[in-house]
N, C-alpha and C positions, 0 to 999 in steps of 0.2 A: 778156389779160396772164397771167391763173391761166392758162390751155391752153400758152402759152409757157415757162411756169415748170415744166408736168409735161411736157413734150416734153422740156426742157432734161435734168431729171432722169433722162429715161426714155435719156437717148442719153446720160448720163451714167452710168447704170447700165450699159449694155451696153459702155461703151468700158472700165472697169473689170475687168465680166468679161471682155472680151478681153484684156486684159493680164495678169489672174491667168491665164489660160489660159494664152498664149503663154508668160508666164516658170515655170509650171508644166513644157512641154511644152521647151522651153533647158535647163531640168535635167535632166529625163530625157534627153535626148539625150546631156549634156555625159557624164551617167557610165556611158552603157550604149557608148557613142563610135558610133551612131547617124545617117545624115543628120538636119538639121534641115531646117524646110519651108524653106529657101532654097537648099538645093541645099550649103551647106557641108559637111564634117566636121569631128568634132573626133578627133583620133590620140592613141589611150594610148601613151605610152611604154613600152617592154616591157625588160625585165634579163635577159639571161644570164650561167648563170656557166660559165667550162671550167678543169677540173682537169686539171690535165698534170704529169707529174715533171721537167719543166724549170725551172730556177732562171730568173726572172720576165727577170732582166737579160742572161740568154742570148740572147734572140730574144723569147720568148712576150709581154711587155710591147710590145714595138716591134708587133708582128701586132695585137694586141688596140686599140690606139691608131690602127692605120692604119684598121682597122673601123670602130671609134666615130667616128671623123672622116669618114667617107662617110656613116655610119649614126645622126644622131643618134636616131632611134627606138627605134633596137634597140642596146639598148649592153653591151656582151661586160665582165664583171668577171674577172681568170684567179687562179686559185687552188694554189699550186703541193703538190703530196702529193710525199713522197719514195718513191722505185718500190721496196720492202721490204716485207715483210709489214705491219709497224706503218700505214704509209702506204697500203697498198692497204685494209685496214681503216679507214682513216678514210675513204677514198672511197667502200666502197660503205655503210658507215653512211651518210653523205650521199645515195647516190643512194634506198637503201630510204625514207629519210625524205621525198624526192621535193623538197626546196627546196633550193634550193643550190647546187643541180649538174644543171644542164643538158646538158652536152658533156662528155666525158670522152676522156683518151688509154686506151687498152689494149698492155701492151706484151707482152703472152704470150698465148698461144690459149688456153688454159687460165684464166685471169684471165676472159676474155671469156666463155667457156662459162660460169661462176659467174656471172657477171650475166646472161646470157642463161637459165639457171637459176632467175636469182631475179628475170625479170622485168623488168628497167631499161634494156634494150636493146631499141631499135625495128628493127624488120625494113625495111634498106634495098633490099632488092631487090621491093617494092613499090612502091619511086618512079619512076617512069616520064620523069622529067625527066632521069636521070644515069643512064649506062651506066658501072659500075666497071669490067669489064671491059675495055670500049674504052679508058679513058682512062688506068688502070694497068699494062695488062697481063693478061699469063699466071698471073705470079705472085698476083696477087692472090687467085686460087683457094684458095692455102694459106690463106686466112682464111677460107675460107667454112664454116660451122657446117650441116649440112643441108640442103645446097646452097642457103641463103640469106647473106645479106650481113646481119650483126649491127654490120657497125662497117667502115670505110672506111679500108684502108690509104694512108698519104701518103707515106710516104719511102723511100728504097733503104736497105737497111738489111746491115750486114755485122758480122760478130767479127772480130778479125785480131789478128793478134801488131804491136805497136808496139817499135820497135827503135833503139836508144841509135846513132848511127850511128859514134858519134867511140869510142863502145868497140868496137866491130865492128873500123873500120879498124885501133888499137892493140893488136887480140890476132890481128891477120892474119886474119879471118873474113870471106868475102863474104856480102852478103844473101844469106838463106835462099835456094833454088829452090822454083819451086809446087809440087813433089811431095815436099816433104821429111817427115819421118815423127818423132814422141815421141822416139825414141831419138835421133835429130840434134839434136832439142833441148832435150834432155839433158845431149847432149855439148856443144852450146854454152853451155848455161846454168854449165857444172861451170868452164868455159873462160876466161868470162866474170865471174864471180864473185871482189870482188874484198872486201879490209877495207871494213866498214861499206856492201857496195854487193852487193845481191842478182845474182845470175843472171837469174832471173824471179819474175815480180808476177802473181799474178791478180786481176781481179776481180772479184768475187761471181758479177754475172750471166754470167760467160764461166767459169765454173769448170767447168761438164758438157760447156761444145761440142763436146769432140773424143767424148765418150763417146757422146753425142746424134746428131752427124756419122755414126760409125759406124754407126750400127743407123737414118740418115734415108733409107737406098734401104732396108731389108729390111722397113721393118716393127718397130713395140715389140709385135707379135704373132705368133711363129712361126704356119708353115702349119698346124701341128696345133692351133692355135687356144691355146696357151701362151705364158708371158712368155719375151721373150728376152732379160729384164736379165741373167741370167745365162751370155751367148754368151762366150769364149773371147779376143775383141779387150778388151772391157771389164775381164777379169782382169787381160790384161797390161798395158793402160794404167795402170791404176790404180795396180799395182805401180810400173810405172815411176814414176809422181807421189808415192810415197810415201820411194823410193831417193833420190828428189831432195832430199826433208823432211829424213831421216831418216841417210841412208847421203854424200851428196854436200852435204847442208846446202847448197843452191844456190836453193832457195826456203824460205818459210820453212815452219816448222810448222805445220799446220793450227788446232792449236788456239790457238798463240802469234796467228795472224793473227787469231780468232775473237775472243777475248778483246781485244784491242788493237785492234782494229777499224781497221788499218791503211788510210788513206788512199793508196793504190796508186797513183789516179791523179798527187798531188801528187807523191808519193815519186818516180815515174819521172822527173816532169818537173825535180825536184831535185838527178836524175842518182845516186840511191837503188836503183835498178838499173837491167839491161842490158836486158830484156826486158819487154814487160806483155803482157798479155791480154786485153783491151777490146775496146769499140766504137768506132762515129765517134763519140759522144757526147764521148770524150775530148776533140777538137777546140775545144770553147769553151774549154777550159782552154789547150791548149797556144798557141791564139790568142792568151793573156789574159798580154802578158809585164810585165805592172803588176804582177797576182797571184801570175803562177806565173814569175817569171824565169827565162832559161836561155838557150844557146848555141848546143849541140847540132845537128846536124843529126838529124832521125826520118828513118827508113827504113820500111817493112812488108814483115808477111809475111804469109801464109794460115795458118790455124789447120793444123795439122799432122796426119795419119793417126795415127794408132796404127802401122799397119804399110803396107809398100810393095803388099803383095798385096791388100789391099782393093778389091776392084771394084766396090763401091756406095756409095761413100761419098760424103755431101753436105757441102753448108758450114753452117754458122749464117748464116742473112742471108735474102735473097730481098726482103720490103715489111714495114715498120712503123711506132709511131708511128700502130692503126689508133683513128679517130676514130670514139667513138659518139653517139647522143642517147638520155638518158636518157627512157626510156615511160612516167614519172610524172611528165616536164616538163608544165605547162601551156601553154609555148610550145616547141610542135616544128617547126613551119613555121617558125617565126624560126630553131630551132636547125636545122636543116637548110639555109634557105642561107644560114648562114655556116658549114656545112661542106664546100658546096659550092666555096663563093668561097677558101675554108683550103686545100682539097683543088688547086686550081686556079690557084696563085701567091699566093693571099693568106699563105701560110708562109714565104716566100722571107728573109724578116729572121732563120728560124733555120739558114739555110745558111752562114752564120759560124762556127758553132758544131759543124758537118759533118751536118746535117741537110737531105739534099739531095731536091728533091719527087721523085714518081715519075711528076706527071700526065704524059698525053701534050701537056699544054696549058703546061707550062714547058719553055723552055730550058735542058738540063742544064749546057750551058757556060754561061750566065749564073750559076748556081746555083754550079759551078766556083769560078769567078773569084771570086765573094764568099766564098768557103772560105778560099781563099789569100789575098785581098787585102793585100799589102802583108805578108804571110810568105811569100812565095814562097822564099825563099831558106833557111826553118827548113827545108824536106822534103824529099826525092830525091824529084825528080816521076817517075821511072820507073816503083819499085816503088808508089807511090803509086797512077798509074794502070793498072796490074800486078793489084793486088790488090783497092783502096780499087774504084774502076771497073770492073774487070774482069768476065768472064763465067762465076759457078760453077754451079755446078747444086746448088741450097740447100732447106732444110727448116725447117720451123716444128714444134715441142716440140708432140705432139700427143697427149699424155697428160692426165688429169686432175690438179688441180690436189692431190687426196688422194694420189694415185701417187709424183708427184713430191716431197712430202712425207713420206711416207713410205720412198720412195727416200734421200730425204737423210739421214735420220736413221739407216737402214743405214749408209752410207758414211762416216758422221762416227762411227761407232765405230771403221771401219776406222783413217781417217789421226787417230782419238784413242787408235790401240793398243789400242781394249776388245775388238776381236774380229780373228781372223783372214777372209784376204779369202776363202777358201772361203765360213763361215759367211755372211759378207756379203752375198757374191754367191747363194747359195741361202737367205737369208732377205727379197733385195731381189725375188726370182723368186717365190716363197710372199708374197709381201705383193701383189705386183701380181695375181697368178692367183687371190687369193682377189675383186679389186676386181672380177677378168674375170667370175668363177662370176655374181656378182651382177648 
């Protein structure tokens, strides 16, 4: 009976320690996520975040939601930054601090190079699962940083003049032609210009294109290895933008728009003027006839020459919209494919909004038709597909981000009257050549 009672004990003791064992060895598995000895696992759920300068209700909510519903593992939170210096500052504050911000959009080369600069961009031309190339295109080159891939262009991307069309028809004007030139629109803007209703709008981010256009076949570095912010097309343009300010009062002043921080895109759609200067980005708006009501038919045009004789001149446009992962995420394999799945149809909810993809893996007419859906009748589909689709031979802004800054603060003396456009022009040329010496 005693030998029964220390057997009991003894295989009582040992079933004990099996179990402190086992539910020892359930915990460690549960939080290192681990098999367990039965062959299960258990899955951490993982958070991304992406920053993009889309307003959430444009598209970028609807994508992020289609993910998370395929994906409950991995679930995408989206963060919207406004595309201005203020906003691109709170982004890459974010990405330096390495929480936060996962995925990001990029929407200038020069934006990109600064993070790629400061470390927060992962090198995609290491992935061997996705060929940018093949799936974008030609164009996608214009992103490439050292002949690597720092971030993944997704969209077809254009500037173009947006065009009042029912003031067009009323002052006997046809749309623009594709080779028309500053001084044609000029004369249209002087033409068109009517009480309380500009000529032409720009804005912000389409304020350099035709200057930019000009100098995207030569080169922003003459053969002698000097700037050529100061070439000859660049004076007259300028000029001509200032006659208009100033001499034609047909757009407005520089510094009146600076100050007043004129909502352009609204203003056009208010029938506030004849012309704007934008992107497709305008698109979610002029879709949106709850918020921005209006009549109208739109027309386009192509950003305009400086002058007729130009023989190298490109457009603003080509791929944008490029997607990166930040190199201080802790989940980059997560962040990666859903940039892949973004880059590849899962963006298609912001072709409403004229954000149309560029993989070779969507259909562009699909992407179309949800552009216009059920506005077909707001646009002239001619010049639409004219311009908006059409084929230019396009350039990406491929100076430094101090350049261009620098650049600007030149030029905003000019159209604020502080200096003559000589001084301008030969202090915008002395600012870059000092960036080049270095």
């Amino acid at each position: 009976m005693k030998k029964n009672r220390m057997l009991i004990s003894a295989l009582s003791l040992i079933l004990v320690m099996v179990l402190i064992a086992g539910c020892g060895g359930n915990n460690k598995n549960n939080v290192s996520g681990t098999p367990t000895n039965s062959g299960a696992t258990t899955t951490k759920k993982i958070k991304l975040t992406l920053w993009g300068g889309v307003p959430p209700e444009a598209g970028p909510q609807a994508v992020v939601d289609a993910w998370n519903a395929e994906n409950p593992n991995v679930q995408v939170e989206y963060v919207r930054f406004v595309n201005d210096d203020a906003g691109n500052l709170k982004l890459d504050t974010a990405l330096l601090a390495g929480q936060d911000a996962d995925i990001y959009m990029n929407y200038t080369l020069s934006r990109l190079q600064k993070r790629i600069d400061a470390g927060v961009a992962v090198d995609m031309s290491a992935k061997t699962d996705y060929n940018i190339d093949e799936q974008m295109g030609p164009e996608a080159k214009q992103w490439m940083i050292n002949d690597k891939y720092y971030g993944m262009p997704t969209k077809k991307n254009m500037a173009f003049i947006w065009l009042n069309k029912d003031m067009l028809d009323a002052a006997g004007l046809p749309i623009p032609p594709l080779d028309w030139t500053w001084s044609d629109l000029q004369d249209y803007a002087l033409k068109l210009k009517q009480p309380n209703v500009w000529g032409l709008l720009q804005h912000d981010a389409a304020f350099t294109t035709q200057f930019d256009g000009t100098i995207g076949g030569d080169g922003y570095v003459k053969a002698d290895g000097t700037s050529n912010f100061d070439n000859a097309y660049w004076k007259q343009g300028f000029e001509i933008l200032h006659n208009m300010m100033f001499k034609d009062k047909s757009t407005p002043e520089y510094g009146e728009q600076l100050t007043s921080k004129m909502p352009v895109d609204t203003m056009f759609l208010k029938g506030e003027t004849a012309m704007l200067t934008a992107g497709e980005f305008i698109f979610r708006n002029a879709n949106n006839l709850v918020d921005f009501p209006h009549d109208f038919k739109i027309a386009f045009a192509p950003i305009p020459r400086i002058s007729k004789d130009q023989t190298n001149f490109k457009y603003p446009g080509g791929l944008g919209d490029v997607i990166s992962v930040n190199a201080k995420s802790k989940n980059q394999e997560a962040a990666w494919e859903f940039v892949k799945w973004y880059a590849d149809g899962g963006m298609l909810p912001m072709a409403p909004g004229g954000r149309i993809p560029s993989s070779k893996s969507v259909d562009s007419t699909e992407a179309i038709d949800l552009l216009l859906k059920g506005y077909e009748e707001n646009y002239d589909r001619d010049s639409l597909n004219k311009v908006v689709f059409g084929k230019f031979e396009s350039f990406q802004l491929n100076v430094p981000q101090q350049v261009i800054d620098a650049r600007k603060e030149e030029y905003e003396k000019y159209f604020l009257n502080k200096q003559d456009i000589d001084t301008t022009l030969k202090n915008m040329a002395e600012r870059h050549n000092e960036f080049i010496k270095k």
